[in-house]
C-alpha positions in Angstrom: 13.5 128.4 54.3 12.5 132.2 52.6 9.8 133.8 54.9 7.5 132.9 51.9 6.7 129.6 50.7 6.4 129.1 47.2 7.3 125.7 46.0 6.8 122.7 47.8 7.7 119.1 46.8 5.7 116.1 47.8 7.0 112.4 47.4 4.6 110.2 45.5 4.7 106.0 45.9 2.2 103.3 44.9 1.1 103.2 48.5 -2.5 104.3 49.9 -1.2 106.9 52.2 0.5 108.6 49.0 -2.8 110.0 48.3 -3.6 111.7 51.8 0.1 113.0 51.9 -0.7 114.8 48.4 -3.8 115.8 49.7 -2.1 117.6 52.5 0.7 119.0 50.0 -2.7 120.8 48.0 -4.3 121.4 51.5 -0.8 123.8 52.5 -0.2 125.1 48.7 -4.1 126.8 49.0 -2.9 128.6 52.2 0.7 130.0 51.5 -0.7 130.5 47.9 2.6 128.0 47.0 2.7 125.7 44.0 3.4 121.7 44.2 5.5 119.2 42.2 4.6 115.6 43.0 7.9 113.3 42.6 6.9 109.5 42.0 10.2 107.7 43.0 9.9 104.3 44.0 12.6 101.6 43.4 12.1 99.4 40.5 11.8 95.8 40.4 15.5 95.1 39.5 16.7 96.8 42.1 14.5 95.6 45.0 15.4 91.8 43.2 18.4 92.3 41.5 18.8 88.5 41.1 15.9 87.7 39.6 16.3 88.0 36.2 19.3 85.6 36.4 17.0 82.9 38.0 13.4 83.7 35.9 15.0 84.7 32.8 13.2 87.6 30.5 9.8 86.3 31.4 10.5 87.1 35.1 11.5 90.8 34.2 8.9 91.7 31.9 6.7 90.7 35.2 8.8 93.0 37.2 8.5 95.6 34.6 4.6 95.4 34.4 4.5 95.8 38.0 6.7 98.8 38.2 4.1 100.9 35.2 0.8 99.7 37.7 2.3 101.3 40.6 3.3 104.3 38.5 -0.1 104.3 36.7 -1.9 104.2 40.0 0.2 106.9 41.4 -0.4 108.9 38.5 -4.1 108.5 38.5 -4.1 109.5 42.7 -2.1 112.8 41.2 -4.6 113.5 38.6 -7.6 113.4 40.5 -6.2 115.5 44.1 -5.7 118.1 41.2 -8.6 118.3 39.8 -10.4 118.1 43.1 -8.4 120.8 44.8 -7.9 123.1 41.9 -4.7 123.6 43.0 -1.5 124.1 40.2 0.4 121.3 40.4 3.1 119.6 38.5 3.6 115.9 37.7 7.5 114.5 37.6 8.8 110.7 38.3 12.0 108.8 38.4 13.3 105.6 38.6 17.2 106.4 39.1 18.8 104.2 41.9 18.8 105.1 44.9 15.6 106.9 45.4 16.7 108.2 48.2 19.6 110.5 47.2 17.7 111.3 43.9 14.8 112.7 46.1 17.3 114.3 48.1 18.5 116.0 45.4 15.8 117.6 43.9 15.0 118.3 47.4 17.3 121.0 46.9 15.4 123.3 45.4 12.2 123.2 47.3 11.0 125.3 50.1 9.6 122.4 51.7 9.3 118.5 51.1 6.2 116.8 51.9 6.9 113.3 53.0 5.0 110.5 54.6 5.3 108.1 57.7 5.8 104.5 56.7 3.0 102.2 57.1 4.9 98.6 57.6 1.3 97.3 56.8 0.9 98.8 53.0 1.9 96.2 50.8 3.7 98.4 48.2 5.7 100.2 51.3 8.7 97.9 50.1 9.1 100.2 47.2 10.0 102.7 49.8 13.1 102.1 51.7 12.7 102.1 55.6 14.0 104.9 56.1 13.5 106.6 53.4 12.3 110.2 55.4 14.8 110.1 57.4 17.2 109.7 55.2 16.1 112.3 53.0 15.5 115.0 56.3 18.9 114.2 56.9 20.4 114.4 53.4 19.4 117.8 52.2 19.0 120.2 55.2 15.5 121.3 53.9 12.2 121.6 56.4 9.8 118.7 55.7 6.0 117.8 56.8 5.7 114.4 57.3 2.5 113.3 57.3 0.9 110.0 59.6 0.1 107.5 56.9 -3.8 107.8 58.3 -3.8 110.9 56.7 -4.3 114.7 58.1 -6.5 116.8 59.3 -8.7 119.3 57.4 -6.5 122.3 58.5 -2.9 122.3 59.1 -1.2 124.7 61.2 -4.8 126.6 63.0 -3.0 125.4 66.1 0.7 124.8 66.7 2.9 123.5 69.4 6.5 124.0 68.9 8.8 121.3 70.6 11.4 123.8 72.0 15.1 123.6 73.4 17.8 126.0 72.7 19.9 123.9 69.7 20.4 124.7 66.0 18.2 122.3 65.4 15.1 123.8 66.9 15.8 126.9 66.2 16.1 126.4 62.0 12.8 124.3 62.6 10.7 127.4 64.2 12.3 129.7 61.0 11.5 126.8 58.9 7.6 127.1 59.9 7.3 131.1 59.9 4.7 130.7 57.3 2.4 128.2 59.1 3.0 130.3 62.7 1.9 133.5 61.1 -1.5 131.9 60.2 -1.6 130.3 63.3 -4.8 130.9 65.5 -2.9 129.2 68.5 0.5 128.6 69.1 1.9 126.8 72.1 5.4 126.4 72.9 6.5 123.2 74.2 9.9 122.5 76.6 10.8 120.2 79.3 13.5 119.5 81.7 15.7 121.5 83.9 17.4 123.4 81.5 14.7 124.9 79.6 13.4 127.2 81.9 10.4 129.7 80.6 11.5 133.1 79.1 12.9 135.4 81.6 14.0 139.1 80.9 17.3 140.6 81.1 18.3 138.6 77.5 19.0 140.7 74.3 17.7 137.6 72.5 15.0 135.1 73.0 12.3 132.5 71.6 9.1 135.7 72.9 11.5 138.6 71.3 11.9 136.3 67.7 8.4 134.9 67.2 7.5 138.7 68.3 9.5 140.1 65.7 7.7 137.5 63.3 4.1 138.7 64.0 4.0 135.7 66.3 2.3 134.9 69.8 2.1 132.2 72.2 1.8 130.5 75.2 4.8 128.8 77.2 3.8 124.8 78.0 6.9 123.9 80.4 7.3 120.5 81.7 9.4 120.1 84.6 11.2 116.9 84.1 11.9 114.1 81.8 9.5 111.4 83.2 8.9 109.8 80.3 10.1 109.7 76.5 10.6 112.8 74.9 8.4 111.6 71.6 6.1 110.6 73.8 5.8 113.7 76.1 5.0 115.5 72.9 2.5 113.5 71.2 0.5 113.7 74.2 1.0 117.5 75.0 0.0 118.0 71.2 -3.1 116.1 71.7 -4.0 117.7 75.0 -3.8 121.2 73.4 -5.8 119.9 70.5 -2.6 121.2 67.7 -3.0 120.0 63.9 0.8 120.6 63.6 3.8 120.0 65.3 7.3 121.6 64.6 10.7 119.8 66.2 14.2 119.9 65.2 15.6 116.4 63.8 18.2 115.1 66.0 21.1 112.9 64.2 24.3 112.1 63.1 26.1 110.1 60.4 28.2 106.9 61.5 29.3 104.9 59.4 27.1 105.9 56.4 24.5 105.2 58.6 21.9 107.8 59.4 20.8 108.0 63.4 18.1 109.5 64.4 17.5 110.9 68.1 15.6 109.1 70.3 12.4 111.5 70.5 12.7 111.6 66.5 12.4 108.1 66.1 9.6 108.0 68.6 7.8 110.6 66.7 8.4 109.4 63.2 7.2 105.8 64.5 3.9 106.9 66.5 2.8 110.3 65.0 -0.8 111.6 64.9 -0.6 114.6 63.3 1.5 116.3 60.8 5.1 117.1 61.9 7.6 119.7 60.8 10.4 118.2 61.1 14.4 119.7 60.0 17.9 118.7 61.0 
């Protein structure tokens, strides 16, 4: 991700939360001056019943097809109105190619960073969505992505950070990855855990203090001694305790079988989140 953030793309559905997730997108856009495109993908009715035509004949797919232009209408409509509320510039795309997920991924590509949102099993258009649609896509296309809890965010994002840290890849892209947000930062905490995480020491040519230094960047060292508990949930409750509107974590995983696999503190967070997370694998 470039040290400046100029175009971020934020997935769109016919679900409730797709409107606080673009309202986050606009909320980021006004404060790293960046520009959004909203992508409505959501799998069409002959794909999420690809038997039903054969059994209710045209009538049954003209039903199907009805369905599929109210959830894009109603999408539409949420896009329309967060623009003209938030003044910010904003584009408007939408597909229906098969599967979402790799199209999404795709177009990923070429955005600085993806604003996605948490599944809400309770929504009942979150079928258009597959399951694991986020962490498909986080997986897929190696770009840094805000996931945003289905209840929505809060006012500001990124006045107060805490960075999930150990020393992997993965972390490490993830804390480049959120430069922007950490440079606006009024409070950033740094987050690590178990024995082999011990606080910065001198004597390295290279560490976390000297990077985020080089960056403009301050912060304090949260260390917590041992893994007592789950990981995910270690960090959902530090982030609470410090009062942080953003968290940023690496995204642990692996293919197997064409099956993505998440980590376990991934799945934890992705499943129970309270606040916006930067997430990247």
């Amino acid at each position: 991700m470039p040290a400046d953030l100029r175009q971020i793309l934020v997935h769109l559905d016919p679900t409730l939360a797709a409107a606080r997730r673009l309202a986050a997108a606009n909320t980021v856009a006004k404060n790293l001056r960046a520009s959004v495109t909203a992508l409505y993908a959501a799998t069409p009715g002959f794909a999420e019943l690809p038997y039903a035509p054969a059994i209710g004949g045209p009538g049954l797919s003209a039903s199907l097809a009805e369905i599929d232009e109210r959830r894009r209408s109603q999408a539409r409509k949420v896009f329309d109105e967060a623009r003209r509320a938030s003044g910010t510039e904003a584009a408007w795309a939408q597909t229906s190619r098969v599967p979402i997920t790799e199209t999404f991924a795709q177009q990923a590509l070429f955005a600085d960073l993806l604003v996605l949102g948490q599944r809400d099993p309770a929504d009942e258009d979150a079928a258009s969505v597959p399951a694991d649609f986020v962490e498909s896509v986080l997986l897929a296309c190696g770009r840094p992505a805000l996931v945003v809890p289905h209840i929505g965010a809060p006012a500001a994002i990124g006045s107060t950070v805490a960075i999930a840290w150990k020393e992997t890849p993965e972390a490490a892209r993830a804390v480049t990855a959120a430069l922007p947000f950490l440079r606006q930062a009024k409070r950033v905490h740094v987050l690590s855990w178990g024995e082999e995480t011990p606080a910065p020491v001198g004597g390295q040519p290279l560490d976390l203090e000297r990077y985020l230094g080089a960056h403009g960047v301050r912060f304090t060292w949260d260390r917590a001694g041992a893994e007592r508990q789950q990981i995910g949930e270690l960090l959902l409750s530090r982030a609470f305790d410090l009062g942080a509107d953003l968290l940023v974590m690496g995204c642990y995983g692996h293919s197997r079988a064409r099956e993505w696999i998440l980590g376990g503190a991934s799945r934890t967070i992705l499943q129970s989140m309270t606040l916006p997370v930067l997430m990247m694998h």
